[in-house]
C-alpha positions as CSV (number, residue, x, y, z in Angstrom):
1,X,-193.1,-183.5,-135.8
2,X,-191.5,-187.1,-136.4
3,X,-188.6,-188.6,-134.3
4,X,-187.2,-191.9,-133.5
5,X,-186.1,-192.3,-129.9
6,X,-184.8,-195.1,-128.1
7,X,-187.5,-196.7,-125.5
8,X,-184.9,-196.9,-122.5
9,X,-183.8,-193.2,-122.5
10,X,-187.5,-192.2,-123.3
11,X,-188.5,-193.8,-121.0
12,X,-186.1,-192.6,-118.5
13,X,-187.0,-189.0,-119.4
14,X,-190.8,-189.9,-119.2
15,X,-190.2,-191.1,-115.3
16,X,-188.4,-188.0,-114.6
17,X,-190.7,-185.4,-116.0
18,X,-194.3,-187.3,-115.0
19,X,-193.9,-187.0,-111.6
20,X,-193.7,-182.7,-112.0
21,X,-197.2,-182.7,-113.7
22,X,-199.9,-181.8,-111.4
23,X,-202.7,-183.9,-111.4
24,X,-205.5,-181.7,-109.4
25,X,-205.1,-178.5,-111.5
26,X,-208.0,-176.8,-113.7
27,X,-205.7,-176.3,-116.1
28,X,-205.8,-179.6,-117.9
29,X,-202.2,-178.8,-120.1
30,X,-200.3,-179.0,-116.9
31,X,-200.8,-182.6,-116.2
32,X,-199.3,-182.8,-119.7
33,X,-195.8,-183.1,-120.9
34,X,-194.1,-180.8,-123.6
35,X,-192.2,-182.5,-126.4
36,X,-190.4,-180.5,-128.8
37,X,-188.1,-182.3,-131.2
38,X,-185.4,-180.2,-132.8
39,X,-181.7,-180.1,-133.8
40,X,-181.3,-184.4,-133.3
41,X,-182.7,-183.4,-129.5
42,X,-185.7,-184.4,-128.0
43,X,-186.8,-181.8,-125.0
44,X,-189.1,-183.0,-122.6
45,X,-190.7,-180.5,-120.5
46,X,-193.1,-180.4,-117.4
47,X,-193.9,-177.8,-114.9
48,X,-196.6,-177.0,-112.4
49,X,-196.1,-173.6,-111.9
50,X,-194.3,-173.9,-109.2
51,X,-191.5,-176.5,-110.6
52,X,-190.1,-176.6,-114.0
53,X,-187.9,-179.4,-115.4
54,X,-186.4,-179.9,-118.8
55,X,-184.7,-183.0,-119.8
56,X,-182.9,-183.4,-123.1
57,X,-182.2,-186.6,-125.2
58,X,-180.4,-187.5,-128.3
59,X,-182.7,-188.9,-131.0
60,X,-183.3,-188.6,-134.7
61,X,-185.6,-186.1,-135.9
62,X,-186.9,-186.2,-139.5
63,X,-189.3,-183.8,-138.8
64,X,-189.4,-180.6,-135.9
65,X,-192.1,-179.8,-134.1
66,X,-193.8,-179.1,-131.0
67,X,-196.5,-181.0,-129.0
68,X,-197.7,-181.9,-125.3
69,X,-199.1,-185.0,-124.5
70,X,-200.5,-186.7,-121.1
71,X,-197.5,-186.9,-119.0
72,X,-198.6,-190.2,-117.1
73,X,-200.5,-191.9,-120.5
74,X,-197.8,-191.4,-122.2
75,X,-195.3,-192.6,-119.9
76,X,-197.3,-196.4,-119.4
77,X,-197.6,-196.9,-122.8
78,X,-193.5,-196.5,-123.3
79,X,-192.9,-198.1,-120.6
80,X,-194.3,-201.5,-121.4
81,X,-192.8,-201.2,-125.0
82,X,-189.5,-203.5,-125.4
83,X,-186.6,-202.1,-125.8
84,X,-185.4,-201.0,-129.1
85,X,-186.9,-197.6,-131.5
86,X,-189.5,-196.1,-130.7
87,X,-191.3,-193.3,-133.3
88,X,-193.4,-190.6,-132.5
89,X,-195.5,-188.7,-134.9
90,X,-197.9,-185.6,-134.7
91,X,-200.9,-186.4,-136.4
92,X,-204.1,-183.7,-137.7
93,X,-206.0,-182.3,-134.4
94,X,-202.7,-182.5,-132.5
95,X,-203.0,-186.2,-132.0
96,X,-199.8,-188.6,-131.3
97,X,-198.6,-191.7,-133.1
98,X,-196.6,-193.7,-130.8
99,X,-195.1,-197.0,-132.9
100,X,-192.9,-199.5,-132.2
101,X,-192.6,-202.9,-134.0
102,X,-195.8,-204.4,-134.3
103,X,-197.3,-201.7,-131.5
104,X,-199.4,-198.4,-132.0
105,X,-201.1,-196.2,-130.1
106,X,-203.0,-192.4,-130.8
107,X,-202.8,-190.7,-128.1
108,X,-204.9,-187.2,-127.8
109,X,-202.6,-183.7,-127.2
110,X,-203.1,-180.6,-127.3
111,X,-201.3,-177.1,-129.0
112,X,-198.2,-176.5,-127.6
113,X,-198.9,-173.1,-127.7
114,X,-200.8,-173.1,-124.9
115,X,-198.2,-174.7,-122.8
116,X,-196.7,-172.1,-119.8
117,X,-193.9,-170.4,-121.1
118,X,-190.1,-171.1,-120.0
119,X,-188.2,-168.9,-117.4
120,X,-185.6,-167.2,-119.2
121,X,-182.4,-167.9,-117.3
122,X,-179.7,-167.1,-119.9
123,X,-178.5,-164.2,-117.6
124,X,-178.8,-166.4,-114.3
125,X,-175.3,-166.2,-112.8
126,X,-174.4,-170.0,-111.3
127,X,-171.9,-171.6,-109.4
128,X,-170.7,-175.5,-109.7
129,X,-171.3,-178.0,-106.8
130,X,-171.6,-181.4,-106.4
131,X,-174.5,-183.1,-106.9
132,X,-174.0,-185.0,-103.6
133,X,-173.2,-182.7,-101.1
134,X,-176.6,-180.5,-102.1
135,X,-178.1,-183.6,-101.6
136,X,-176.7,-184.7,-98.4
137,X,-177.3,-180.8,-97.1
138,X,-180.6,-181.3,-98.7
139,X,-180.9,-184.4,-96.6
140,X,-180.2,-183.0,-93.3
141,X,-183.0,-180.5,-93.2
142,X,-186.2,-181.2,-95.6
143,X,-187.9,-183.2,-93.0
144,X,-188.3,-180.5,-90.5
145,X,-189.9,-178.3,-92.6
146,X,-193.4,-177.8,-92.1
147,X,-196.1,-179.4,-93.9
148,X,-198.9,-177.0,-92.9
149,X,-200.3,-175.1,-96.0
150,X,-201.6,-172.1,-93.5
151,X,-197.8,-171.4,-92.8
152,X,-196.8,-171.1,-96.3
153,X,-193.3,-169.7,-95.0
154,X,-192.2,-172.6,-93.3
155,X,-192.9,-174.7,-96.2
156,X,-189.6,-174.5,-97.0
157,X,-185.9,-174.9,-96.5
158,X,-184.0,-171.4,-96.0
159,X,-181.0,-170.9,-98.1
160,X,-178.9,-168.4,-96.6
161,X,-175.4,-167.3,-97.2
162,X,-172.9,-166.0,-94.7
163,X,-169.1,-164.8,-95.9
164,X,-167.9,-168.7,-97.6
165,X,-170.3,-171.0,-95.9
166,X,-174.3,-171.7,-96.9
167,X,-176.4,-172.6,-94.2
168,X,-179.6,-174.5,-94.7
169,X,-182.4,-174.5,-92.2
170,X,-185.5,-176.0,-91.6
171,X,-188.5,-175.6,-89.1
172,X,-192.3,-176.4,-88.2
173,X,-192.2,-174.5,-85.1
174,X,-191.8,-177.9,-82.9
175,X,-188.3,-178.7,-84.3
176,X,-185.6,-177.8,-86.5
177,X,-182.5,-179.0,-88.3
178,X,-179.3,-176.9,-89.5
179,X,-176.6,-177.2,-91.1
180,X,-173.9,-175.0,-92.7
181,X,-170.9,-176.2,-94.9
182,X,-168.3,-174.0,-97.0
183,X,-169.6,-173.9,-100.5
184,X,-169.7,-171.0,-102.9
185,X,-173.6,-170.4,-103.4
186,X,-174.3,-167.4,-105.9
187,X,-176.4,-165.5,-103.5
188,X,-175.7,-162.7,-101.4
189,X,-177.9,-162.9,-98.3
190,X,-181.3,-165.8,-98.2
191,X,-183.9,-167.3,-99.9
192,X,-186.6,-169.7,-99.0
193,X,-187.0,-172.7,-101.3
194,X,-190.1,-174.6,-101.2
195,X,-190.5,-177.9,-99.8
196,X,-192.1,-179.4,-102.8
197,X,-189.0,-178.3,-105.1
198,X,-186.6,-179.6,-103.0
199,X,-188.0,-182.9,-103.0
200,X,-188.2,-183.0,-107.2
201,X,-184.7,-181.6,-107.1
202,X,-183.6,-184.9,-104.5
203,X,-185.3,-187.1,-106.7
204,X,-183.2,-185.5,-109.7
205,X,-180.0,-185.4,-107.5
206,X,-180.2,-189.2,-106.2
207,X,-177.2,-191.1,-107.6
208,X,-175.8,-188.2,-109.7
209,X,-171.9,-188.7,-109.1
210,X,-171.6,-185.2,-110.9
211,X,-171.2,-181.6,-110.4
212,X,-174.2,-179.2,-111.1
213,X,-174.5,-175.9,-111.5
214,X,-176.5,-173.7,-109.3
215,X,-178.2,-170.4,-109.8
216,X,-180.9,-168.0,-107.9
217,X,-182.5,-165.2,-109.6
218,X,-185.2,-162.5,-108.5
219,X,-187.8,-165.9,-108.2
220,X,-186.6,-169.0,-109.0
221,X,-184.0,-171.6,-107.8
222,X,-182.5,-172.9,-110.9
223,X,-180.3,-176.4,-110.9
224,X,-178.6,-177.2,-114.4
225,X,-176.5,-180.1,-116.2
226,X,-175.5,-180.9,-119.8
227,X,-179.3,-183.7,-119.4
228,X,-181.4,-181.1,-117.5
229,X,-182.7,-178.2,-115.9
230,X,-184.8,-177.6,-113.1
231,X,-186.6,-174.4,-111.4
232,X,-188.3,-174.3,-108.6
233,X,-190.3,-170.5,-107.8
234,X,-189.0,-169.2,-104.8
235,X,-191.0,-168.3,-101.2
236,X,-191.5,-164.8,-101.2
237,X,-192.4,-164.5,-97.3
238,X,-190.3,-163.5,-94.0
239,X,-188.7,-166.7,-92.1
240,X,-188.9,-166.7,-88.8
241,X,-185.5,-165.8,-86.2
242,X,-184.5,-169.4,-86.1
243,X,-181.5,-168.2,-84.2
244,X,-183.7,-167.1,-80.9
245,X,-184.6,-170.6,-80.3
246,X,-181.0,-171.9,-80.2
247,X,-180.0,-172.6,-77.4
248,X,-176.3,-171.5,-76.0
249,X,-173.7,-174.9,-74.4
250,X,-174.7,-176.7,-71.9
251,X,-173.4,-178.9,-69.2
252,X,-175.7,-181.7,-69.1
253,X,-175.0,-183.7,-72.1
254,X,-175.7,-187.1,-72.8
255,X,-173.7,-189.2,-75.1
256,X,-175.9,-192.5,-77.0
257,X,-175.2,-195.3,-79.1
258,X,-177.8,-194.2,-81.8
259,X,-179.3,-197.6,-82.9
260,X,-179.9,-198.1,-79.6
261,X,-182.0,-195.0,-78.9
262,X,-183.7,-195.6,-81.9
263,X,-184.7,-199.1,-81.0
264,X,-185.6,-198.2,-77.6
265,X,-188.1,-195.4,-79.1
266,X,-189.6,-197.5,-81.7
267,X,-190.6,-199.8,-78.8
268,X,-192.6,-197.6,-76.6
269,X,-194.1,-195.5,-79.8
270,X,-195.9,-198.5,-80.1
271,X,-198.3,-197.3,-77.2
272,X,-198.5,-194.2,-77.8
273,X,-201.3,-192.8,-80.0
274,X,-201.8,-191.0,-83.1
275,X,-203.1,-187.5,-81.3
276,X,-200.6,-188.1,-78.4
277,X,-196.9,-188.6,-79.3
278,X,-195.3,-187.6,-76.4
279,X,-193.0,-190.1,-74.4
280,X,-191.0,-189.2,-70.8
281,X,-186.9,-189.5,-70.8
282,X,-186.1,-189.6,-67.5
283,X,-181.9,-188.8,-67.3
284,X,-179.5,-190.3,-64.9
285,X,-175.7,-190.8,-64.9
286,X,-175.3,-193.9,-66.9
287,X,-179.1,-194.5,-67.6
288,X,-181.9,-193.2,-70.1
289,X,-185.5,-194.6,-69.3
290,X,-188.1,-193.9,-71.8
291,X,-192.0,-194.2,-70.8
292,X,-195.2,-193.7,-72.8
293,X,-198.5,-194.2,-71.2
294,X,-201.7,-195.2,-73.4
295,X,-205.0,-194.3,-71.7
296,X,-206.5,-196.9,-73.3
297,X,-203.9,-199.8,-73.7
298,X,-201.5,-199.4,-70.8
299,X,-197.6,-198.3,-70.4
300,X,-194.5,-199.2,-72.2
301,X,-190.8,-198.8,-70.4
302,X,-187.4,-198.8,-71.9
303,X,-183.9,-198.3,-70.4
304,X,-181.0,-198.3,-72.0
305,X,-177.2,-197.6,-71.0
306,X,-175.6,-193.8,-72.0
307,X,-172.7,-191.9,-71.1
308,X,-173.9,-189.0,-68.2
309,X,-172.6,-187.8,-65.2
310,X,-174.6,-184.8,-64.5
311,X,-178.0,-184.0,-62.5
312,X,-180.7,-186.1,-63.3
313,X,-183.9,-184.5,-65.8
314,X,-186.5,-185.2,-67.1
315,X,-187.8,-184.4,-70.4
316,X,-191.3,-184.8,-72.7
317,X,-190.9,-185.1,-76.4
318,X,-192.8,-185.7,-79.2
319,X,-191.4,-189.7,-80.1
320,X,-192.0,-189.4,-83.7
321,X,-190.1,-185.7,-84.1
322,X,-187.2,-187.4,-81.8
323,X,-187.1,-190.5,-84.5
324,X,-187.0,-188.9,-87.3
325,X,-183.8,-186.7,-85.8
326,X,-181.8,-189.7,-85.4
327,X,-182.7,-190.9,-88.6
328,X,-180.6,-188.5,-90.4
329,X,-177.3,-188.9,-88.2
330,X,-175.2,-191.0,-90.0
331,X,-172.6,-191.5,-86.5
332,X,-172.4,-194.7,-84.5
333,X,-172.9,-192.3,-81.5
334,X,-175.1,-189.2,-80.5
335,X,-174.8,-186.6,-77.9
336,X,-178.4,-185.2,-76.7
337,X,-178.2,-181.4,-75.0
338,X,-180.6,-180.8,-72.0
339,X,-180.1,-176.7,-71.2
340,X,-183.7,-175.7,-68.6
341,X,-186.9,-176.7,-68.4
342,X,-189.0,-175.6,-71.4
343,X,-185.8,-175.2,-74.1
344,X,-185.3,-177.5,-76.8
345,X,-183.3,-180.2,-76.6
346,X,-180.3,-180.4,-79.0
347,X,-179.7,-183.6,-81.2
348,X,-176.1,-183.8,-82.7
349,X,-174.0,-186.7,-84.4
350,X,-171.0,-187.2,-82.1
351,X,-168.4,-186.5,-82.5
352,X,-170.0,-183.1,-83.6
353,X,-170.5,-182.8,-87.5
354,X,-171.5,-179.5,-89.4
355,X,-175.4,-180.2,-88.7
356,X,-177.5,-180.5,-85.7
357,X,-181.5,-180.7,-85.1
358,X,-183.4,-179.3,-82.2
359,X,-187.2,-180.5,-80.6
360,X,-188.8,-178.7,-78.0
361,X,-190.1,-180.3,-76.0
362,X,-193.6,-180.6,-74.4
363,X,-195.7,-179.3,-71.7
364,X,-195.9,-181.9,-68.6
């Protein structure tokens, strides 16, 4: 194998495929990266196991061949090359000759034919979408999903499809976000993506002003453009009935200026502690306090001014689930659902968009 790349666009690919290699495996390949040079294309490939990405590049190739290298070697020794050609060579004993200018580096690989195989996903039936509503919906959910390994079915986002409209939901079992938007998603009825994927695929999807093309089969999640593809094994594992915890409409609803209620929570989060996150909103017409007691440090108190007319309540939360809502509402203004003692309290942008989040509250 000999090619001649530019640095910028290797370097580009390099960035995109190193953070896929897994760096705790036994199986040393995988923290390596696939190169196979063939038909003036450079193919960069890394997987885990669990997510796959492919990245293609123009570049001249005088002679095919396939090798993998150190994913994250590799990519700091490109990355402080200048800008301008850069050749790489397969030497005896599957070692690489990186040269450009007066630089060179060797660079131990290893037989590509020992690198995982690629899902075949010629068959894989797809449907375009933009780049930036997958990411927005994407957006709207990840962060409730749970990060506990022993619940390996919440670690992930549930894709589900209903008539015209996908719904997206996400839950640890304190909280969850939802949200549902008309696009055509080829899948008939849900799948669970894992958390893990959908973060590579944001990364992927961040500042793509393009339409993609999206594809499920038996178990992977596959994401395609003209530059790359990306797969992502699937959650095979029952979600829970996130619909039993929903609660119906309710008459006490209280209407915020979000910056506001997010200022006001950062302030008393400061004492609260690590093990306890829980603050008090105490609810009357026109006024919102917020309390958090430290049994070491003291109190904090907060009020601020909101839009209620209703009975007054009072409510325990978990601060840091409550900020994090709020944080992915992109309105001026939020409305905040109280329904009974002991159900969740819903979180939506206001007016009311397509998404909403939920956190139940806790015990007194």
């Amino acid at each position: 194998m000999l090619f001649e790349i530019e640095r910028d666009a290797f370097v580009e690919g390099l960035s995109k495929t190193v953070p896929i290699t897994e760096k705790r495996s036994p199986l040393p390949i995988l923290s390596h990266i696939l190169m196979d040079a063939s038909n003036s294309e450079l193919i960069l490939t890394a997987t885990d196991l669990e997510v796959g990405l492919q990245m293609r590049y123009t570049c001249d190739v005088k002679e095919t061949g396939t090798v993998t290298v150190p994913g994250k070697k590799i990519y700091e020794i490109v990355r402080e090359l200048p800008s301008g050609p850069v050749s790489v060579q397969i030497m005896e004993g599957s070692r690489v000759k990186i040269v450009s200018g007066q630089s060179e580096f060797l660079l131990a690989g290893m037989d590509a034919s020992d690198y995982p195989a690629w899902p075949a996903l010629d068959d894989i039936q797809t449907s375009p979408i933009q780049a930036d509503i997958l990411l927005h919906m994407i957006d709207k959910t990840i962060f409730a999903s749970s990060s506990d390994d022993s619940r390996f079915n919440l670690n992930g986002v549930l894709f589900e499809q209903a008539e015209d409209t996908t719904r997206l939901v996400a839950t640890d079992g304190h909280r969850l976000a939802m949200i549902a938007q008309k696009i055509d998603v080829p899948f008939t009825s849900k799948v669970l993506v894992p958390k893990k994927g959908l973060q590579e695929l944001r990364r992927l999807l961040e500042n793509l002003k393009a339409e993609i093309l999206m594809g499920f089969e038996k178990k992977n999640l596959a994401v395609k453009t003209d530059q790359f593809v990306m797969t992502v094994r699937l959650i095979d594992g029952d979600y829970p009935d996130y619909r039993k915890v929903i609660p119906g409409t309710s008459d006490k609803v209280v209407t915020a200026n979000r910056a506001s209620l997010a200022q006001s929570l950062r302030k008393v989060a400061v004492l609260t502690s690590d093990r306890n996150r829980g603050i008090n909103i105490q609810v009357n017409p026109g006024r919102m306090e917020v309390t958090a007691t430290h049994a070491d440090l003291g109190t904090a108190r907060d009020v601020i001014e909101v839009e209620y007319q209703g009975e007054e309540f009072l409510v325990i939360v978990n601060v840091a689930y409550f900020m994090e809502s709020l944080a992915v509402i992109d309105t001026e203004t939020v409305s905040i659902e109280y329904h009974k003692e002991g159900a969740p309290i819903v979180i939506r942008p206001h007016p009311a968009k397509e998404y909403f989040n939920l956190v139940m509250p806790m015990r007194k």
